[in-house]
Each structure stands twice: as structure tokens, then as C-alpha cells.
C-alpha positions in Angstrom: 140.2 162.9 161.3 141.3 159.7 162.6 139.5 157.4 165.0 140.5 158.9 168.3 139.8 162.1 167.3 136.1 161.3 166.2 135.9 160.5 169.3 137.2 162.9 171.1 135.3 165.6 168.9 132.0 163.5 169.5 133.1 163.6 173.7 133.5 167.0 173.5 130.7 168.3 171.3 128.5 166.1 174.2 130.3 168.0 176.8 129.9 171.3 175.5 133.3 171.8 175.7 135.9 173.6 172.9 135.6 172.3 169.3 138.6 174.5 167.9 138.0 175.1 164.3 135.1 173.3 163.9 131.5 174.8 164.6 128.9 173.5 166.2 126.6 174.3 162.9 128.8 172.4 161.2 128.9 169.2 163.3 124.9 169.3 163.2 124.5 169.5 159.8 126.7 166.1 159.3 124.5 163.1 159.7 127.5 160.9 160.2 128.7 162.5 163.4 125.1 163.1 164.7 124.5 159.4 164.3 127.7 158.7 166.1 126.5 161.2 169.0 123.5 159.5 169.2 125.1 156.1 169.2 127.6 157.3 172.2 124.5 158.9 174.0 121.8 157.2 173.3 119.6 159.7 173.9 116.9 160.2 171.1 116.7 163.9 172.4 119.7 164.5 170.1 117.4 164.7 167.4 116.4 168.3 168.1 119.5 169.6 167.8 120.1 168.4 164.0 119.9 170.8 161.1 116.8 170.7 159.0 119.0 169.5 156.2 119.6 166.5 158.4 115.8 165.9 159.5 114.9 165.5 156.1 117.4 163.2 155.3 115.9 159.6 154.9 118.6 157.5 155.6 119.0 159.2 158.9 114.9 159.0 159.7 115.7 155.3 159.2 118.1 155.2 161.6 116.5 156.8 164.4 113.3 154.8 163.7 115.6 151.6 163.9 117.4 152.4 166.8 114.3 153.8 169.2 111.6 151.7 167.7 109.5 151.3 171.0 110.1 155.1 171.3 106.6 155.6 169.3 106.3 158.9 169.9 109.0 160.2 169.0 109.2 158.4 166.3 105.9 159.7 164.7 106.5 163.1 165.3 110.4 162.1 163.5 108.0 161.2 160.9 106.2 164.3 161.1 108.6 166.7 160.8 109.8 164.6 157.6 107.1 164.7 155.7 106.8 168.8 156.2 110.7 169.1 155.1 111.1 166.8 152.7 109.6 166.7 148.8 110.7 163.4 147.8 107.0 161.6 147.5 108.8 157.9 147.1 110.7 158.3 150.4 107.6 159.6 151.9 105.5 156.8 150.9 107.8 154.4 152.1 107.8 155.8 155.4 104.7 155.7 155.7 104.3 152.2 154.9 107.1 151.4 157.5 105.4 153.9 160.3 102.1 151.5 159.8 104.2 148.3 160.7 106.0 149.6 163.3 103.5 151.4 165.3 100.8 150.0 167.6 97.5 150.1 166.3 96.1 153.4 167.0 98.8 155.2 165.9 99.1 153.0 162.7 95.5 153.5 162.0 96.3 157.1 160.4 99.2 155.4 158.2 97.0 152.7 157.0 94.3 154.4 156.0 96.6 156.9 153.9 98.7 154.1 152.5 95.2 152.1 150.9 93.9 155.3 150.1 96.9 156.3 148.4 96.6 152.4 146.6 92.7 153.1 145.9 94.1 156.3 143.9 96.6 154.8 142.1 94.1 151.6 140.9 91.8 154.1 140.0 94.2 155.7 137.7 95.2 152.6 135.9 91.0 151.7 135.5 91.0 155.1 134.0 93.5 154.4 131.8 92.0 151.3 129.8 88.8 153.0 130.5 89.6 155.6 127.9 91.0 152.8 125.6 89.3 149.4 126.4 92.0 147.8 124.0 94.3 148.3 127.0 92.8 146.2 129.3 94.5 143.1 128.5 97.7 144.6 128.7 97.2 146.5 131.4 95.1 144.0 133.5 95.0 145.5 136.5 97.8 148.0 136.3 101.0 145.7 137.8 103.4 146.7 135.2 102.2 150.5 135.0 102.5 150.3 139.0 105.9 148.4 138.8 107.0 151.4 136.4 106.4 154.0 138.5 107.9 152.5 142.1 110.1 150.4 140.4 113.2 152.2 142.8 110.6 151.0 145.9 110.8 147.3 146.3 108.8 148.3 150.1 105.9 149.8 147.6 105.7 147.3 145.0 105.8 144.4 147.4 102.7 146.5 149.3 101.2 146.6 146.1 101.3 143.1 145.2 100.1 142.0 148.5 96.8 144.4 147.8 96.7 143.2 144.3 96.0 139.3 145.6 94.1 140.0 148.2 91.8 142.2 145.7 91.9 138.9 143.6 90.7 136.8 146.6 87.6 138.8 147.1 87.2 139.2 143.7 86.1 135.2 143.5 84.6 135.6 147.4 87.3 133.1 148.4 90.2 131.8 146.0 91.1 129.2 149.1 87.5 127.2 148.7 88.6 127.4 145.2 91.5 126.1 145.6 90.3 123.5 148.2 87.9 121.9 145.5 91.2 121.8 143.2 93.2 120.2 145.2 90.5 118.0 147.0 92.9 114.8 147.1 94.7 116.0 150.4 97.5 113.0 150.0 98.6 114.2 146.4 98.9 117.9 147.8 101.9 119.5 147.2 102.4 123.2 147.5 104.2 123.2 144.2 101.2 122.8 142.1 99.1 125.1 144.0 101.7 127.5 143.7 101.3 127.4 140.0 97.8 127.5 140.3 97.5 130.2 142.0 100.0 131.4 139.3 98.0 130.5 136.6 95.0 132.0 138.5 96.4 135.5 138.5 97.2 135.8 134.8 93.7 136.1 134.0 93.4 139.2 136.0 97.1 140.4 135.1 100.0 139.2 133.5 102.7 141.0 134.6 101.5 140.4 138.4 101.6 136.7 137.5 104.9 137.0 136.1 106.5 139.1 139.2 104.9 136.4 142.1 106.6 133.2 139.5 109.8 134.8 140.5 108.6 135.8 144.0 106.8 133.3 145.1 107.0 134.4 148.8 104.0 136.9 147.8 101.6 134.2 147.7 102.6 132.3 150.7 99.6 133.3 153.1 97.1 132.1 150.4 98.9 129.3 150.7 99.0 128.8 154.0 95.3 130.0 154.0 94.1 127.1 151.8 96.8 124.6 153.4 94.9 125.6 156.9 91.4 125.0 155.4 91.8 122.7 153.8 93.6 120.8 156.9 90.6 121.5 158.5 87.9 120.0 156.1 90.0 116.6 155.9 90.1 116.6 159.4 86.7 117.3 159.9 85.8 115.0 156.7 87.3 112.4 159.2 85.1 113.2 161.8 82.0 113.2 160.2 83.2 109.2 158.4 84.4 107.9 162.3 80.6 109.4 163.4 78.7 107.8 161.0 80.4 104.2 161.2 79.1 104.6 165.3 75.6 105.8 163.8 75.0 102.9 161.9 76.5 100.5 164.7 74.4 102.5 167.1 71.1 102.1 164.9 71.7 98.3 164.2 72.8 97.3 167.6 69.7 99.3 169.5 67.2 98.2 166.5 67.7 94.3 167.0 68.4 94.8 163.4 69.6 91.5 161.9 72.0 93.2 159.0 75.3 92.9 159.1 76.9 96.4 159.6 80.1 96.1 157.5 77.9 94.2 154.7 75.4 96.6 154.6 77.7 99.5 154.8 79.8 98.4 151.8 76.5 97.8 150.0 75.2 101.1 150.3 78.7 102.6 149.7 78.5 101.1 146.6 75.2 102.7 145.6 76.9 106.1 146.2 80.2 105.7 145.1 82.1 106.1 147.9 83.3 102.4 148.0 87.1 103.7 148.0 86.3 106.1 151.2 84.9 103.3 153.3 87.6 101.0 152.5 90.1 103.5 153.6 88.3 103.7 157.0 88.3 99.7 157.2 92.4 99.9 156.9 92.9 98.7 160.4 95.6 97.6 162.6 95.2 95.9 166.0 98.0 95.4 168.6 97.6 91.9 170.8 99.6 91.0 173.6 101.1 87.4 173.6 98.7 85.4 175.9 102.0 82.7 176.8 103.8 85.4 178.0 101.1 87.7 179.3 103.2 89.8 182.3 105.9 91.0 179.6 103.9 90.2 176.6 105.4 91.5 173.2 103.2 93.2 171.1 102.4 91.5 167.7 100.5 92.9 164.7 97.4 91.8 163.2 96.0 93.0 159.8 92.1 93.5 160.4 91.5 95.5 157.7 88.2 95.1 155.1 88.8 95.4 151.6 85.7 95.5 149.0 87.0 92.4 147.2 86.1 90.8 150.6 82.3 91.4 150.6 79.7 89.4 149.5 77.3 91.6 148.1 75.2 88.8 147.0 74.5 87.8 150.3 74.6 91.5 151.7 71.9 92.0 149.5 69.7 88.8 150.1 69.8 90.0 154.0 68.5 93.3 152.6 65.8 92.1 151.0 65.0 88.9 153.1 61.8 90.6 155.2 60.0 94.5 155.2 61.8 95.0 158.6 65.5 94.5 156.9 64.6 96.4 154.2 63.1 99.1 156.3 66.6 98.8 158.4 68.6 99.3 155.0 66.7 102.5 154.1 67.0 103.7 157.8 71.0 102.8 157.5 71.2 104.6 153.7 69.7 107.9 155.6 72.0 108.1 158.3 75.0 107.3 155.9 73.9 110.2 153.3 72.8 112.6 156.0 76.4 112.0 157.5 78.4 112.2 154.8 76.8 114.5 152.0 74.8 117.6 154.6 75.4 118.8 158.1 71.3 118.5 159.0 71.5 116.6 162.4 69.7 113.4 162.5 68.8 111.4 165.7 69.3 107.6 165.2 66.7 107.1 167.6 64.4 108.6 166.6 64.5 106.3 163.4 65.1 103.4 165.8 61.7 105.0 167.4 59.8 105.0 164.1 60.9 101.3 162.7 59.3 100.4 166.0 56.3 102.5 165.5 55.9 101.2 162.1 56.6 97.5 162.7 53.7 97.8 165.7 51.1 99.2 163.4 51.8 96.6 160.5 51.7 94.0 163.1 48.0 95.3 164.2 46.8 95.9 161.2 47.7 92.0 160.4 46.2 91.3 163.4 43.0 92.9 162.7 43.2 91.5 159.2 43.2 87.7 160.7 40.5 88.2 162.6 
């Protein structure tokens, strides 16, 4: 038949009317011309007048479940009937994996818990097998390539499988992205790269193959990445935060104390004491914007570097200042506390209640001085 009469046939199949040679059995049991029905119609109800031989036919489940996919009813009971016809267990378990992304929650809810269950099984299967030959368990790892064997003609399956296979990795180390944050700590040097072959790496130890399949499908790794890209977006911005806070802390503290340090000085000094010399620098690397005062209605904006390297502190002099009375010295403990409590815990700390104390302190010493005079 040419095009026209397809056509026509398909017009007058719809119409009930004469089909000549041809009998409606016939026509019913051709997936082809159903889907062209369907296609002229579209009207899902066509379904229940195919043969059985075309109900269980995957390719044309596909179909309808592509062409009425906010139809979920009808889809799941398409599904239904499928699974009752048909005996081919790869198609089914591939349709079952694309009913649980395609359908809203509770009706997915059935799919998903049959598709991990059906996972459990098969992990189970490869434990047992290396179980009954511990040799094997290199080899085997945790059953990719015996997995990969068996739905090798599913690429729907083995990509589910993978995806279940990480994520079991994951929880096997509580979190692999904390893991990988304290790898890659340096946010700047980041590069998604490396951690790609880190996580890479990180696989192989529980199975080689897997490792080998996510080097040349790398996409099957991308939400850890973004996972650990997220987090650890988060802890630099927060790491920030919690820097910016404590340089107003110790400002706060030495302007409200009548201290006499010098807050950059002193900072540096302790910085130094801690290591962390590099990290405060980095905060000093500042850049001010000053208008022209000659021209002060359309001033042009001119840049001044104001940033505070180490090289320029004296930490001779930082450290005579420290130690020049009890009350400076007390001031540089107080300002050590703040900076470690900041920077290395989350316990809160309120400055004035140190402020508050030095007070208290100073008052006492100053009585019992007093009372030692006399």
C-alpha cells in the first residue's frame, strides 16, 4: 500500500466503514497501523482494541507511554497488562524503571520499591558469590562486571545500577563529599577534573570494573560532584563569614576595652602563633575607591591599594605593646580567645562579657594594691 491508501484504510477502519480484503483482526494485530490510528485519533482508548500480541509488544508500550505521558492511568494499567502478557524479564524491568520516573509519587512508590528490591536481590547474589570463594572478592568487588554481564543489552539497568552502586559507596564512608571537601580544601586550585579522578580512584577500592565504566562515563558521578562542589561552596563561604566576624570581634573588643593594642599588629601577631598568617593577609587585600576632591560634583573614581601584607608588620614592636603592662597582656589573651574561638569552634562567645571581666579584674587588682599601700 501506498501513502494515500494508509490513509484511507486508517480513515476508514476509524469510521467503521468497509475494509475490502482486509480484516479488522488483521489491522489490530499490526502495531504499525495501530500507531498510525492512534496518531490520526489521538485517543488513547485505541489501546483496547489491539491484539494481545500487540499489548505485549515493547516497542509499542513505549509509544503509548511517550505519547500520553500525563495520561497516568492509563499508562499504569498499559504497564499492567504488560507485565501479565509478556515473559521477557529485561523489558519488564526496564519498564519498570521508566514507570518510576514518569509517574507522580504515589503511583511510583510501587515501582520503586520493586526496582531496589529487585537491586538488593541481585547485590545479594554477587555477596553470595565471593562469599562461597572469598578469592573472588577482588575481582568481583561489588559485582559491577557480573551485573554489567547480565544487563549488558539494558543500558536503562546498568546506568540504574551504577547510580545505586555510588550512592552505596557514599554511605559506605558516611559522606564521600566531606571527604572530598577535606581533599580538595584549597577552593581556588579546585578543578572538577581532579575530583573527577578522585572520586575515580575512590571507587576502585570497592570495584574495579565500576571504576573503569564511570572513567568512560563520567556523567554517573556528576551529582557527587555537584554535591561536594555545593558544600564545599558553602563552607568557603561560610569560612568567610566566620574570618569578616572575627576581624569586627576583635575591633569591637579593643575599641569598647580602651585597649591600647593595635588591632592589625596584634592580629598578625597572634596569627602568627597559629599559623594562619597567609589567611589573615588574604583578608587585608583591600581596595578603596576615592573620589577626586578638585573635581568633587563629577569626581572620577581613583584606586588606592590599602592592603596589609605580613612583611609590613613589626612584630617587634607588636610584641613590646603586648607585653608593656598586665592590662595589654590580659587584652592579648582576651584577643587570642576571640580569634581561636572564631576561627577553629562554633561555641559562641560574647566580647563583652570579656570586655566585662578585664574590667572586673583590673578593679580588683587595683583594690587589692590599694589595700596593700595602706
Amino acid at each position: 500500500m501506498n501513502n494515500k491508501e494508509d490513509i484511507s484504510l486508517i480513515k476508514k477502519y476509524i469510521n467503521g466503514e468497509d475494509l475490502g480484503e482486509i480484516s479488522v483482526e488483521e489491522l489490530e494485530n499490526n502495531k504499525d497501523f495501530m500507531k498510525e490510528v492512534i496518531e490520526h485519533t489521538n485517543d488513547y482508548k485505541i489501546y483496547n482494541l489491539c491484539s494481545d500480541n500487540v499489548k505485549k509488544d515493547y516497542e509499542f508500550i513505549n509509544y503509548l507511554i511517550n505519547k500520553f505521558p500525563n495520561n497516568y492511568k492509563f499508562i499504569d494499567n498499559v504497564a499492567k497488562i504488560y507485565f501479565d502478557k509478556s515473559d521477557n524479564e529485561l523489558n519488564k524491568k526496564e519498564l519498570k524503571l521508566i514507570m518510576e520516573n514518569i509517574l507522580p509519587d504515589v503511583l511510583a512508590k510501587k515501582y520503586k520499591r520493586c526496582n531496589y528490591q529487585q537491586y538488593l536481590d541481585d547485590r545479594e547474589e554477587m555477596e553470595n558469590l565471593y562469599l562461597s570463594n572469598p578469592l573472588l572478592e577482588d575481582e568481583i568487588g561489588m559485582g559491577f562486571s557480573k551485573l554489567y554481564e547480565k544487563y549488558s543489552n539494558s543500558k536503562m539497568i546498568i546506568e540504574y545500577y551504577v547510580k545505586h552502586l555510588i550512592d552505596d559507596i557514599v554511605n559506605d564512608v558516611d559522606d564521600l563529599k566531606y571527604y572530598l571537601l577535606e581533599e580538595f580544601k584549597d577552593g581556588k586550585s579546585f578543578n572538577t577534573y581532579e575530583m573527577t579522578n578522585y572520586i575515580i580512584g575512590y571507587i576502585g577500592f570497592y570495584d574495579k570494573a565500576l571504576s573503569i565504566y564511570i572513567s568512560k562515563n563520567t556523567d554517573a558521578i556528576k551529582d557527587v560532584i555537584n554535591s561536594a562542589i555545593e558544600l564545599q561552596n558553602r563552607f568557603y563561604k561560610e569560612k568567610e563569614q566566620r574570618f569578616s566576624d572575627m576581624f569586627d570581634m576583635v575591633n569591637e573588643y579593643i575599641n569598647y576595652s580602651d585597649s591600647k593594642l593595635f588591632a592589625v599588629e596584634t592580629i598578625f601577631y597572634i596569627a602568627r602563633e597559629l599559623g594562619i598568617t597567609d589567611k589573615i593577609e588574604e583578608h587585608y587585600k583591600r581596595k578603596f575607591i576615592v573620589p577626586d576632591t578638585e573635581e568633587f560634583d563629577k569626581y572620577f573614581e581613583d584606586e588606592i591599594d590599602l592592603s596589609i601584607k605580613e612583611e609590613d608588620i613589626d612584630y617587634e614592636f607588636a610584641e613590646s605593646e603586648i607585653y608593656d603592662s598586665e592590662e595589654s597582656k590580659r587584652d592579648y589573651l582576651n584577643i587570642k580567645k576571640i580569634m581561636e574561638n572564631q576561627l577553629f569552634t562554633y561555641n559562641e562567645l560574647d566580647v563583652y562579657s570579656l570586655i566585662n571581666n578585664k574590667q572586673k579584674t583590673l578593679n580588683k587588682n587595683y583594690f587589692e594594691e590599694e589595700d596593700n599601700n595602706n
